[in-house]
C-alpha positions in Angstrom: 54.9 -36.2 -220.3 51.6 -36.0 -218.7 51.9 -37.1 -214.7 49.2 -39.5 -213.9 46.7 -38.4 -210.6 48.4 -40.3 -207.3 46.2 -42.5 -205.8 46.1 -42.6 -202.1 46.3 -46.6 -200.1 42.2 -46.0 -199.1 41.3 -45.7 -202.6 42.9 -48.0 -204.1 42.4 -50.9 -200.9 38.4 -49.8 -202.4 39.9 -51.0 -206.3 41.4 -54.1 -204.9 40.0 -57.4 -206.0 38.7 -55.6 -209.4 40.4 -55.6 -212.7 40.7 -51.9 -212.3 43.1 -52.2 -209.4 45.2 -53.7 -211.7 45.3 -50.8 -214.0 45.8 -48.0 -211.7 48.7 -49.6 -210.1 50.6 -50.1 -213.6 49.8 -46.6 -214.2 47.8 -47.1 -217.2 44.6 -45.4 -216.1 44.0 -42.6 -214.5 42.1 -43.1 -211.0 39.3 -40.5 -211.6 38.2 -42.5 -215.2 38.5 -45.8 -213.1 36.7 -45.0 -210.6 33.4 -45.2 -211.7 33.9 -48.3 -213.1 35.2 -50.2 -210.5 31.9 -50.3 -209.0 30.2 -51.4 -212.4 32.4 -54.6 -212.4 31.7 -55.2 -208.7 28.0 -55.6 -209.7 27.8 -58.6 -211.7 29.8 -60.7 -209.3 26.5 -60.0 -206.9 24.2 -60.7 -209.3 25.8 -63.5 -210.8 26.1 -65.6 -207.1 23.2 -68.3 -208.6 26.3 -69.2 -210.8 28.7 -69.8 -208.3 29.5 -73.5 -206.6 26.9 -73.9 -203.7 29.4 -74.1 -201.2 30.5 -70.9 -201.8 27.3 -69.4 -201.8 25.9 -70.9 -198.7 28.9 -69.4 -197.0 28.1 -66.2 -197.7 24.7 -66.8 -196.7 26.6 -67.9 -193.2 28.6 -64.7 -193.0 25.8 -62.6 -193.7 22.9 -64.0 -191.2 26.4 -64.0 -188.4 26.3 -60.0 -189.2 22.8 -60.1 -188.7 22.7 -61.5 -185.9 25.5 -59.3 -184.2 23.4 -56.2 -185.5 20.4 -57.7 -183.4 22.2 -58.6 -180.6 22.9 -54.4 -180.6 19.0 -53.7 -179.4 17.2 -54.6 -177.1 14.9 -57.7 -176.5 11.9 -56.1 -177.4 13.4 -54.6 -180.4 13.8 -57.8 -182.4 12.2 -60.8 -183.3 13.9 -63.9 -184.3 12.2 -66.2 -187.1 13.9 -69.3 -189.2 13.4 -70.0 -192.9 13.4 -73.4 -193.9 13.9 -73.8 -197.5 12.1 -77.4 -198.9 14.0 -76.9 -201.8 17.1 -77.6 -200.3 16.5 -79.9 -197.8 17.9 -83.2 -198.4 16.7 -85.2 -195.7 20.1 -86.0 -194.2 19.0 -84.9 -190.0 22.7 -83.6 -189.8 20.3 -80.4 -187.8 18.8 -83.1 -185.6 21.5 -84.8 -184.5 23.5 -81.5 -184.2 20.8 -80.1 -182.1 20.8 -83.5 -179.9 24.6 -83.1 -179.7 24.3 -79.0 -178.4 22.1 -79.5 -176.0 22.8 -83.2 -174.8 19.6 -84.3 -175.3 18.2 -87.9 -173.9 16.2 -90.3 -175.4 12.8 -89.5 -176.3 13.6 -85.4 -176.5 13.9 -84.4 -179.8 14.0 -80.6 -180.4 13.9 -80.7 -184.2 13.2 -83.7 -186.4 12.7 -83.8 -190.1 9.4 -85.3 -191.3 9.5 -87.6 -194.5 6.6 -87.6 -196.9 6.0 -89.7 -200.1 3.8 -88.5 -202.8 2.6 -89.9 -205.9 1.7 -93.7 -206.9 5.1 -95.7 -208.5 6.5 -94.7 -210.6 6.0 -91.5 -210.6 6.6 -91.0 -207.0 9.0 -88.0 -205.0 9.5 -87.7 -201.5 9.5 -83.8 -199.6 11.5 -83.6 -196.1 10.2 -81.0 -193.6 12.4 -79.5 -190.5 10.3 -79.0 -187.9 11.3 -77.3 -185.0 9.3 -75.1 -182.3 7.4 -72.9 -184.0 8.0 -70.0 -181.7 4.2 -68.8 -182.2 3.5 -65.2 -181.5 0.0 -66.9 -180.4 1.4 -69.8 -178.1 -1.4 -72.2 -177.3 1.3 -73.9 -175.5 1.2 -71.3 -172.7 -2.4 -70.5 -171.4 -2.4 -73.9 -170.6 0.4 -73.9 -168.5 -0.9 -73.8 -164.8 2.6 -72.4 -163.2 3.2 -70.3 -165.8 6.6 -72.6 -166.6 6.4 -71.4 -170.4 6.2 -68.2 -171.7 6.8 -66.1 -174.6 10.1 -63.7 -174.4 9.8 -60.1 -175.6 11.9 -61.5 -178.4 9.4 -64.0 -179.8 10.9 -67.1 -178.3 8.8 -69.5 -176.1 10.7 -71.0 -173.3 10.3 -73.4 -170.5 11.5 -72.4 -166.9 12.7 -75.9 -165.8 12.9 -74.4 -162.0 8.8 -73.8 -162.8 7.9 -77.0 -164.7 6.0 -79.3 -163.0 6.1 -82.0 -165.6 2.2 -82.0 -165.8 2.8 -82.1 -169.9 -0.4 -80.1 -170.3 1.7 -77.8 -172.9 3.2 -81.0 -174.9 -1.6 -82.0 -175.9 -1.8 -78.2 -176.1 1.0 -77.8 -179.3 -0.4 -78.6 -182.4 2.8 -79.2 -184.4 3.8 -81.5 -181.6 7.2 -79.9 -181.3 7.1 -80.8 -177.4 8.7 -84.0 -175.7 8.8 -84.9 -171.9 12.4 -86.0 -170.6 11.9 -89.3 -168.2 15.4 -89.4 -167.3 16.4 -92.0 -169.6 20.1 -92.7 -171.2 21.1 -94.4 -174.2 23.3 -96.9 -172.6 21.0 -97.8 -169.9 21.0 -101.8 -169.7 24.2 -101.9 -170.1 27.2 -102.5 -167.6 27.7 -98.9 -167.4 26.1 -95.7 -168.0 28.4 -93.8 -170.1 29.6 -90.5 -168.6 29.0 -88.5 -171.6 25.2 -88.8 -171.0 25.7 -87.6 -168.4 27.3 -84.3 -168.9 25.1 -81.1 -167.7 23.4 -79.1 -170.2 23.9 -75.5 -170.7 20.3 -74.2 -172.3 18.5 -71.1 -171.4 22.4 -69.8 -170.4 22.5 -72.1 -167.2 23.9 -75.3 -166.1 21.7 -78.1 -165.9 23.7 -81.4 -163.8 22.3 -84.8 -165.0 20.7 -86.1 -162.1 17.5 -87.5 -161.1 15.0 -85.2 -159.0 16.9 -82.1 -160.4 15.6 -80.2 -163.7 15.4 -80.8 -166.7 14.7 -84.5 -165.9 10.8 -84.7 -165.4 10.5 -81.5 -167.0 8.7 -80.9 -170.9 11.7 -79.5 -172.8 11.7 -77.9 -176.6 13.4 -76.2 -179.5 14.2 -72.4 -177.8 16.2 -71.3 -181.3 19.7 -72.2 -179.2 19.3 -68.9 -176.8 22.9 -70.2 -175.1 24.1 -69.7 -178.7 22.9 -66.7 -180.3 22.7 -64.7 -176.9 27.1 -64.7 -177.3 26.4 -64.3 -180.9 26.4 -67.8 -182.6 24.4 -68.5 -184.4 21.6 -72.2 -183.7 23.7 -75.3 -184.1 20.9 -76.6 -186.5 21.8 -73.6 -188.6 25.1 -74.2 -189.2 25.2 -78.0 -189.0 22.5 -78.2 -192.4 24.6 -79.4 -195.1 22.0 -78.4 -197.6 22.2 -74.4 -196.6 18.4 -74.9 -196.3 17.9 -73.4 -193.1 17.8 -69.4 -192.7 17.7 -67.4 -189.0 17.7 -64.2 -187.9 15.9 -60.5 -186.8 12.9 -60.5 -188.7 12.5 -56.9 -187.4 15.4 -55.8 -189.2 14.5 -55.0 -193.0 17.6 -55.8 -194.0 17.9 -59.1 -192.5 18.4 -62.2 -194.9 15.7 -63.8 -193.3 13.4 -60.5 -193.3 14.1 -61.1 -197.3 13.2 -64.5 -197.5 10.0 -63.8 -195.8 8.8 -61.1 -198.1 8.8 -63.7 -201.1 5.6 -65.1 -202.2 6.2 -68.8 -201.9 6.7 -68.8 -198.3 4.5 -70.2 -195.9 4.1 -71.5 -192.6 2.3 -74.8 -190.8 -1.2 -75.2 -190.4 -1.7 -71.3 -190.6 -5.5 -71.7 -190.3 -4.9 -72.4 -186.4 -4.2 -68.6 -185.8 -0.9 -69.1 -183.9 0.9 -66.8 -186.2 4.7 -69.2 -186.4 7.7 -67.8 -186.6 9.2 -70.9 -188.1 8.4 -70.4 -192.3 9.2 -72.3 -195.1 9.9 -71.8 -198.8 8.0 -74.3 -201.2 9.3 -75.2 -204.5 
């Protein structure tokens, strides 16, 4: 009788998961026939993801942004430049990304990093409604800060805009100069003020732009203009925004845009993306996918 080919543990840890793997263990096959084909049956599970439940989908779409952004975090700050996708499609209006955003980075009353705008069209009955993230646009051509007369924001060699709260003299200059208004002042205010007690939770220091931030009045942020920054705290020790990961719908995409290979880089390259008032030459770095 004919002795089948051995198979080694690498080669056949490649087979596992496939029908072939299957095969080659019982002895069936030879390894050098099945070989080839493993790969073949690997394909259509790829291509056949639009068939899959969605919550399977969107976490692979999670997994693979996470990978991107580890691969980002590998260069240096100059050598990427982070961009979120928003797809309209998928948006369901729920805000879970605004109040998971308000949650991350304890934000008061009034300071809203990322809200989700609510638009009817159409005259009854044939009416539909479109909800639209919108965050800090992270514009490569910040009007936001010429405008700025201590130089409090800035853009990062990565693409981000940020506020130095240390800087910020609260003249709000910056919050008339954006024209997606995606700027809010903080007064100092709490939720529970008026009542008996001021709870300690609002209280709690905040942690953006990697630093700790005590509550208090006449000490920063309070007083300050504060914005979306893409959660820098987060993706800095590689997580990835807490809007990303908090949208139920899997409509919102982040990630190096200078990587080719990126999801996100993908997503941009399609033709029915577009970004906010584009006309205003402010280049965003915020982009959405239309239906």
């Amino acid at each position: 009788m004919e002795m089948k080919k051995k198979i080694s543990r690498k080669d056949f840890l490649k087979l596992a998961g496939t029908a072939a793997a299957s095969t080659v263990a019982a002895g069936l096959v030879e390894p050098d026939k099945i070989a080839a084909k493993a790969d073949e049956e690997q394909q259509p599970a790829q291509a056949d993801l639009s068939k899959l439940p969605r919550e399977i989908v969107y976490k692979n779409e999670l997994l693979r942004m996470q990978e991107d952004l580890l691969k980002a975090l590998k260069k240096s700050r100059g050598m990427r430049r982070w961009a979120m996708v928003l797809d309209l499609r998928r948006c369901i209006g729920c805000s879970a990304c605004t109040i998971g955003c308000k949650a991350e980075n304890i934000l008061p009353p009034g300071v809203v990093y990322r809200p989700v705008m609510d638009e009817e069209f159409g005259t009854y009955p044939k009416v539909t409604r479109r909800f639209t993230p919108r965050p800090c646009m992270q514009c490569d051509n910040p009007p936001c800060t010429s405008v700025c007369p201590v130089t409090a924001t800035y853009k990062r060699e990565d693409g981000i805009v940020v506020v130095d709260y240390n800087k910020c003299i609260g003249c709000r200059y910056c919050i008339t100069a954006c024209p997606y208004n995606a700027r809010t002042a903080d007064f100092g205010d709490t939720y529970t003020e008026g009542t008996p007690q001021v709870q300690d939770y609002e209280l709690r220091p905040a942690f953006e732009y990697n630093k700790k931030w005590p509550r208090k009045r006449g000490l920063s942020p309070i007083g300050n203009a504060r914005k979306c920054h893409f959660c820098i705290h987060r993706i800095e020790v590689g997580l990835l925004p807490a809007c990303v990961t908090t949208c139920i719908g899997g409509a919102t995409y982040f990630g190096d845009n200078f990587d080719t290979d990126s999801l996100v880089s993908e997503l941009i390259s399609r033709p029915n993306i577009t970004t906010l008032k584009p006309e205003l030459g402010t280049k965003p770095k915020v982009y959405y996918i239309l239906g």
